[in-house]
N, C-alpha and C positions, 0 to 999 in steps of 0.2 A: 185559874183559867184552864179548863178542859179543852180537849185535842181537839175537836171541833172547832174551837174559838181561836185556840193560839192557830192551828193550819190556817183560818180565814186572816187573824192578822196578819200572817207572813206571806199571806199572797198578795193582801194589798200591799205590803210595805213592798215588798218585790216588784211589784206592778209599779209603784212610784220610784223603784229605785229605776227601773228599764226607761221609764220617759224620762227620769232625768238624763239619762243616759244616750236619750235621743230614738227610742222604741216608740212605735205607734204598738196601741193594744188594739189586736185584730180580734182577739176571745177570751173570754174569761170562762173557766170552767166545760171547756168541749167535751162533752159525754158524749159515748156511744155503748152499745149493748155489753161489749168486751174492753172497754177502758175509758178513761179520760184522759185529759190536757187541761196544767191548773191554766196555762197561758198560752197564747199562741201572738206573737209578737212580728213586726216588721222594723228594718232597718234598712237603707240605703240597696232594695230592692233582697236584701236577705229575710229568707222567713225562717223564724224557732218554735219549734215546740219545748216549750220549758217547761220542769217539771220541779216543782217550790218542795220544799222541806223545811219544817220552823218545830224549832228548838229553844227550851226555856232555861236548860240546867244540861252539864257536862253530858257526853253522849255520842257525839260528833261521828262520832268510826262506826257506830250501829246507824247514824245517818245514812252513812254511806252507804252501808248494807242495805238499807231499805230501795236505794233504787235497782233490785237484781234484776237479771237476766229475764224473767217473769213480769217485773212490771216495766221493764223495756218494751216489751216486745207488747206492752198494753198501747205502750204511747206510741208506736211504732201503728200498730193497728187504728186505733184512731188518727193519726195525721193520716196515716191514707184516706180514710173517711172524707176527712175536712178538705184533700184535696180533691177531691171526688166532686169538691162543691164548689169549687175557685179557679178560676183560671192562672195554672200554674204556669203560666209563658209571663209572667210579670213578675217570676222571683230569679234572680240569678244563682243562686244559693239556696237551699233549704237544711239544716243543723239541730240538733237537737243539745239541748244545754238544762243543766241542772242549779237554781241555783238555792243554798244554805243560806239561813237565817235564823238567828238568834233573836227573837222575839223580846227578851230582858232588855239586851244590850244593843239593838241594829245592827251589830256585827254582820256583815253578808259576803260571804262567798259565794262568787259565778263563775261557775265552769261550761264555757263556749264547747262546742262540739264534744261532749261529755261522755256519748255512748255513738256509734250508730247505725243503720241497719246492716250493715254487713259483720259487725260482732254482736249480735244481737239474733238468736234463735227465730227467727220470724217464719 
């Protein structure tokens, strides 16, 4: 499985794990000129920008690495976007959450409010 394939499986398995979890999926894949959002989800009037990472073989701590400061500030830029589009008086919350997945094994780690604009270079 190439990085293309495994990222797409670990965004659906992530996307199934969020509606199990009781998430409506508001976007898959939000691109803008300066970032994307693999997900942008709803909960109990809370909105996420989540950002998936899928993993096939040991690695985990360069996962981490890979959401830096830089691609923060990507997803940071795009949910502005996205709110640009929505009427934001219908979230009581908005959060940005990251969540790890092991593509082998469905192992998945979610980290709820993971980064957010105010540690975040924007």
């Amino acid at each position: 499985m190439n990085s293309t394939e495994k990222g797409k499986a670990g965004e659906r398995e992530a996307a199934q794990f969020l509606q199990r979890e009781g998430f409506s999926i508001r976007e898959k894949n939000f691109r803008t000129k300066k970032g994307e959002i693999d997900l942008i989800v709803e909960k109990e009037g809370e909105l996420s920008f989540v950002e998936v990472k899928a993993w096939s073989s040991p690695g985990y701590e360069s996962l981490e690495k890979s959401v830096d400061t830089k691609k923060q500030n990507r997803i940071i830029y795009a949910s502005k976007v996205y709110l640009m589009g929505v009427a934001t008086d219908r979230y009581s919350l908005m959060h940005y959450d990251v969540i790890f997945i092991n593509v082998s094994t469905g192992d998945i780690e979610y980290i709820q409010n993971a980064f957010t604009e105010t540690n975040s270079r924007w």
